[in-house]
C-alpha distance (Angstrom), angle and dihedral (degrees) to the residues before:
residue distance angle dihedral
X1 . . .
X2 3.81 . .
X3 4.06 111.0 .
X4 3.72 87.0 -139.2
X5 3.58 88.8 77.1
X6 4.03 103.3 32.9
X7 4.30 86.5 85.8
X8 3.82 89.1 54.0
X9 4.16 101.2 44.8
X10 3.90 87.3 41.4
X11 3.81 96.3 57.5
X12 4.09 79.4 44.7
X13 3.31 101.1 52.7
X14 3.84 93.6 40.2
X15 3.70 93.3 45.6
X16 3.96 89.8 53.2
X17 3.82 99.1 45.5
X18 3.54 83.0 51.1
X19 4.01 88.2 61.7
X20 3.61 94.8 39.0
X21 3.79 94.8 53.7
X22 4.17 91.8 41.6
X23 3.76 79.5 59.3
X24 3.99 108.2 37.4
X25 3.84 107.8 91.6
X26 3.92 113.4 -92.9
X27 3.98 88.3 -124.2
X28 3.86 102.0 46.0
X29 3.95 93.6 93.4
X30 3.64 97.4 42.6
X31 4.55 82.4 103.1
X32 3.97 84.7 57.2
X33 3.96 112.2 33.7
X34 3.72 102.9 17.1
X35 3.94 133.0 -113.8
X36 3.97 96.2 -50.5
X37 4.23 117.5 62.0
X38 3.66 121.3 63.4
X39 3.71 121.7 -156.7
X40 3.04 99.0 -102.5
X41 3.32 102.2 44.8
X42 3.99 84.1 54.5
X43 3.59 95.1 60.9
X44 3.74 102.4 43.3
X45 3.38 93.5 46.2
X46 3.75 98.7 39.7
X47 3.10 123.9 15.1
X48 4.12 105.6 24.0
X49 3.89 82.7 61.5
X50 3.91 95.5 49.7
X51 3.94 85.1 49.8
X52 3.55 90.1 53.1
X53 3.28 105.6 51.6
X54 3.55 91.4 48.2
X55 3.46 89.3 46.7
X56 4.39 95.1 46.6
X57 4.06 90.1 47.1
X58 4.32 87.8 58.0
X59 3.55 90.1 37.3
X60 3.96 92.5 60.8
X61 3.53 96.2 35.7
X62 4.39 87.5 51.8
X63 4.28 81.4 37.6
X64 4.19 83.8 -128.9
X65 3.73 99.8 161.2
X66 3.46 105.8 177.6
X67 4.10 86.3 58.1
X68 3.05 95.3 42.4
X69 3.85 92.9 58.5
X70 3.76 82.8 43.1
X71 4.09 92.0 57.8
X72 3.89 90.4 44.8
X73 3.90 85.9 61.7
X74 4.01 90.6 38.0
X75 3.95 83.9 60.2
X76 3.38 97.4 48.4
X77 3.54 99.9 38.7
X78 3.86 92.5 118.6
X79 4.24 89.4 70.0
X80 3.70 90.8 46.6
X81 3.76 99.1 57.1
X82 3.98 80.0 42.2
X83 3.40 88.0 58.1
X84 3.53 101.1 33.5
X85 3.94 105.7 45.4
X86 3.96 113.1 0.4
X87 3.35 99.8 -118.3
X88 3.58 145.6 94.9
């Protein structure tokens, strides 16, 4: 895969697992996980981060500023729903 495009299909990806786990019930991984973590919680504070880090290091090496702006708010996605909503 070119590292040109790694920034882009991070922020993507992050953006749309974001979506999906805003709109997965909160109770549909309780089988997998247990009673405690909801979706969305598991994404922003798990995986959203992992994708932006990945995303930030390609960005610098590439010097893509906008996405790496982008992949600094992908990693700390967690604080802005926080901050946004109250909930997680």
């Amino acid at each position: 895969m070119k590292a040109k495009i790694i920034p882009k299909l991070t922020v993507i990806v992050g953006i749309l697992l974001l979506i999906i786990a805003y709109i997965i019930p909160y109770d549909s991984l309780e089988s997998i996980v247990g009673q405690g973590p909801r979706p969305i919680g598991l994404v922003s504070i798990f995986i959203n981060p992992i994708l932006g880090i990945i995303g930030s290091g390609f960005s610098i090496y590439k010097k893509q500023w906008l996405y790496l702006l982008l992949n600094i708010i992908l990693i700390f996605t967690f604080f802005v729903i926080i901050a946004m909503f109250g909930f997680v």
